[in-house]
N, C-alpha and C positions, 0 to 999 in steps of 0.2 A: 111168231116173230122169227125172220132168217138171221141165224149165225152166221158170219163173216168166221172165215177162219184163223183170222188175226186177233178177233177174241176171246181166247184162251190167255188169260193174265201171264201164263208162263209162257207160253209162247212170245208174248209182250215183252218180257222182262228178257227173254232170250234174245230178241233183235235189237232190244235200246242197249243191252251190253253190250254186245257183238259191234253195234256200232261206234260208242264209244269206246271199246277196245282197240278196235281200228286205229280211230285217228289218236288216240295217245299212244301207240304202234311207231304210226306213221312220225307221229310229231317227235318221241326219243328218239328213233332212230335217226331220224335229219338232225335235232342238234346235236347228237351223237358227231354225225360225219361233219356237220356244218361247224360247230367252235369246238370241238374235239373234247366234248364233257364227257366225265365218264358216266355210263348208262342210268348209276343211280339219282346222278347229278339232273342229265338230262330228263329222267321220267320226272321226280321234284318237278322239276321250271315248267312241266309239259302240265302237270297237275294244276298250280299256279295257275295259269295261262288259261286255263278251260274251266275253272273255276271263278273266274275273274277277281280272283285275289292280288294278281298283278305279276309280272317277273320278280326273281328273288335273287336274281344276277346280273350284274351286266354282262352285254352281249358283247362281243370282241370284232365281228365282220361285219359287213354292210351285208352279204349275204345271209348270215344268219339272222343279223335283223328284221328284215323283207321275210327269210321264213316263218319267223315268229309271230312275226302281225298278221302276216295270212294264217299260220294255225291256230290264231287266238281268235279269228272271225270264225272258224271251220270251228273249233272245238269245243265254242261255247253256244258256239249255232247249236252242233249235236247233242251237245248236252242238254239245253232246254227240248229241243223236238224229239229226245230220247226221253225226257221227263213229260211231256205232253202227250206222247204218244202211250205210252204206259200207265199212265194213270188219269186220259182222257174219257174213256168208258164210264169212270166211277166218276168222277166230276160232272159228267153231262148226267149220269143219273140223278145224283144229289143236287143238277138242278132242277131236272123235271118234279120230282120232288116237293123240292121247294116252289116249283109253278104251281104242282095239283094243290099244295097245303095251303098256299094263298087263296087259289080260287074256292077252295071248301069255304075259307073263312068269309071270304065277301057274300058267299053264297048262305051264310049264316046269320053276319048282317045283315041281309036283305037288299046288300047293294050290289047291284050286277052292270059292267061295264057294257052301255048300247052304242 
């Protein structure tokens, strides 16, 4: 079987952070500059937001709020394809898995799909 070199679980775990570190980066520091919250303020609402827990503030600009809805599409995108990506390997195992253990059993019933 060929190893991809993306499958090392930690190497895994090192890109789905990296990339959602990023964009909670990106997203504090804009409503940082955009409604002038302060940093710990901003990371909160940035967490919120990518979590889809919801805003825990209201927003004060029309400009902040346009950034907001574009980093809530971005950061819960990354967040689900940081979690997809990471623990995709072990899932598609557990279901091949789960395909050979059914085919044993039909093949023990004596029923075989023609």
């Amino acid at each position: 079987m060929l190893h991809h070199h993306y499958h090392s679980p930690h190497r895994r775990a090192l890109i789905a952070f990296i990339l959602i570190g990023t964009v909670m980066m990106i997203g504090t520091v804009g409503m940082h500059l955009i409604e002038r919250m302060p940093i710990i303020d901003a990371f909160y609402f940035m967490s919120m937001i990518a979590t889809a827990q919801g805003p825990t503030m209201l927003l004060t600009t029309s400009s902040g709020k346009i950034f907001a809805s574009i980093m809530a599409f971005i950061s819960f995108g990354v967040a689900v394809a940081s979690l997809s990506f990471l623990f995709g390997p072990l899932l598609g195992k557990l279901g091949l898995i789960g395909v050979e253990h059914l085919q044993e059993q039909r093949k023990k019933s004596g029923k075989t799909k023609k």
